[in-house]
N, C-alpha and C positions, 0 to 999 in steps of 0.2 A: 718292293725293293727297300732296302734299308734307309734308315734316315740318319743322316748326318748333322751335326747340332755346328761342328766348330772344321771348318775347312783349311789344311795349311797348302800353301801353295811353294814351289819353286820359285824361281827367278827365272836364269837361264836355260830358254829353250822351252819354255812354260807358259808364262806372262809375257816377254822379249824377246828378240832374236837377236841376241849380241854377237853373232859370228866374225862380221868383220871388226869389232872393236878386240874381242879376245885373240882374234889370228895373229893380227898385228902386233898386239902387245906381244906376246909368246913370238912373232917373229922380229921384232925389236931386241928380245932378250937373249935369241939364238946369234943372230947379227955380233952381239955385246961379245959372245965367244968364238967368234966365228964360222959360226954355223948358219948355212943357206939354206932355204927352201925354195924349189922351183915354184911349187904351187903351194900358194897358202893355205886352200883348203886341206892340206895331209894336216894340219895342226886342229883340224874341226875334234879331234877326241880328245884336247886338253877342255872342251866345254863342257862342263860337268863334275867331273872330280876334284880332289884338288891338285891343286897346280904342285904342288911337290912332288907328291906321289907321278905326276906325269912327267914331268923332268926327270926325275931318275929311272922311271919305267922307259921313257921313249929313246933314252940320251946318256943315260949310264951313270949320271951324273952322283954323287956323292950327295949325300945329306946335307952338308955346308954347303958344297956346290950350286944344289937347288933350290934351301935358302937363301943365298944368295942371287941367282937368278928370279927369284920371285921380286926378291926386290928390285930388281933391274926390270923385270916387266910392270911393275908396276909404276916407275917413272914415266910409261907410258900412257899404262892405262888411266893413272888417277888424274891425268890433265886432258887427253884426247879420248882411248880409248874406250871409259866408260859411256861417252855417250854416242858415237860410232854404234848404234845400239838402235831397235822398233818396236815398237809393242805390234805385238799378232793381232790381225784385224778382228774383232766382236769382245776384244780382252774388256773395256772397259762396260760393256753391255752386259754380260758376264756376271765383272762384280758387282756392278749396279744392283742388278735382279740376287743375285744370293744377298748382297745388304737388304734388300726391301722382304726377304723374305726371313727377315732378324739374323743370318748364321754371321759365326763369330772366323772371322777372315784375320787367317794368321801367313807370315812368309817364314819361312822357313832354307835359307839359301846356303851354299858351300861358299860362298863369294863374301869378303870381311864385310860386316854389316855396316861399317860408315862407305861403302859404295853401295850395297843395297839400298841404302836410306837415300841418298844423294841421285839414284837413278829411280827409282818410284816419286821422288818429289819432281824430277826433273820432266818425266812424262806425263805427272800429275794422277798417278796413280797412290800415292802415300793414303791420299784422303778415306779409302776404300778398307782400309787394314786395321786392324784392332790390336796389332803388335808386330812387330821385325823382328827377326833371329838373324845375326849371319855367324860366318867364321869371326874365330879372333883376330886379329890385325897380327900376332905373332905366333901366328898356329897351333896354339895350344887347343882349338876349337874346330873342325876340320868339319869331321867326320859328320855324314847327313845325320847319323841315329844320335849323336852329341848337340849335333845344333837343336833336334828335334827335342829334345828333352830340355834344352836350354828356353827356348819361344816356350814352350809350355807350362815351364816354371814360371816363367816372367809373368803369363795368361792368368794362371790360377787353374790349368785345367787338370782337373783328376783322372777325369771319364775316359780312359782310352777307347771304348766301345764305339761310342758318335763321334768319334775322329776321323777324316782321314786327310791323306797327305796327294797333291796333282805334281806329280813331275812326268820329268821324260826318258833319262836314265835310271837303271840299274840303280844305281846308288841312292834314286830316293826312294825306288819300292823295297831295295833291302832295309835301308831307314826308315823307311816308317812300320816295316814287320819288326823290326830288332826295338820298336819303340811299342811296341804291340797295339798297333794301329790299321787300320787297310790302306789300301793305295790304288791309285786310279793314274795307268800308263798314259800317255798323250803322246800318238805316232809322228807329230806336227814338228816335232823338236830335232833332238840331236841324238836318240837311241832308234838303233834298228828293230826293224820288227823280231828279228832271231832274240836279240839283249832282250828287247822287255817281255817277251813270251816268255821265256826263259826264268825270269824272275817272279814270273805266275803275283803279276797284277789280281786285285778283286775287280778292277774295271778298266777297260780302254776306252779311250776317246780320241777320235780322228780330228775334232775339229777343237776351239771352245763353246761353242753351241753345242756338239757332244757333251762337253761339261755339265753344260747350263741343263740339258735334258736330264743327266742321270741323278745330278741335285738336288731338281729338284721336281 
């Protein structure tokens, strides 16, 4: 099996289960316009991409509109929200053992990176990482295959070859192909098994102990 030297990780739906912290926020921000949701889980597929593109895709809403709605959800999230949030049980066993085994542990997330940084300190997960990527705080940084080039500039990494990227949607096995990388699906998260088959992952993993096996 191939050997991987520098591993990037997702956030959401990967390492944590933010579900009810991002429902909320996202249903805070429809509230804002008057828009209700019976069940909060119909809002689980803003977890993943970014929140603009799902505002206007789910809502119809305008480019300003959904900037401006982001903003409004994040009144939410950056005071309660983000930590409404769990880490997946064996996540910290995980990166324990890929650090002991020297690999270079990068994040790589769609979520602005002063809450990435502020929710891995928070679970005590920072310590484990050799760098943070997120989105920009004014979305000029979005896109996973954007953020992924961005964590790698910062790293110094060149090698795309012993890279690869653990999410759970779509968006980060197209991200880390468009970054010319592998990727390694995770069923545990917030993509269906149709999405990430579909997106023809080089590996799935059911569990993080899946992980931890195909690693290393």
């Amino acid at each position: 099996m191939k050997t991987y030297d520098v591993v990037l990780f997702d956030l959401d739906g990967t390492l944590t289960d933010p579900g009810l912290g991002i429902t909320k926020s996202v249903e805070y921000a429809l509230n804002h316009y008057g828009i209700t949701v019976k069940d909060r889980r119909e809002l689980e597929h803003f977890i993943g991409p970014p929140l603009i593109d799902s505002f206007m895709g789910s809502y119809g809403f305008s480019k300003e509109q959904a900037t401006e709605a982001v903003e409004v959800y994040r009144e939410y999230f950056s005071v309660t929200g983000l930590f409404e949030n769990e880490v997946y049980p064996h996540i910290p066993e995980l990166l324990n053992a890929l650090k002991k085994a020297e690999k270079i542990l990068l994040v790589a997330s769609s979520k602005p990176e002063v809450f990435v940084l502020r929710i891995l300190e928070h679970f005590d997960l920072l310590r484990f990482f050799d760098g943070v990527g997120g989105a920009a705080m004014d979305e000029s940084r979005t896109n996973k295959a954007d953020v992924v080039e961005y964590i790698l500039g910062k790293a110094g990494v060149t090698d795309r070859s012993r890279c690869i990227l653990v999410g759970d949607r779509k968006f980060d096995v197209n991200g880390a192909h468009e970054a010319g990388m592998d990727a390694m699906a995770v069923t545990y998260g917030y993509g269906s098994p149709e999405e990430l088959t579909a997106a023809r992952p080089e590996h799935i993993a059911h569990t993080p102990k899946d992980i931890e096996r195909i690693l290393l």
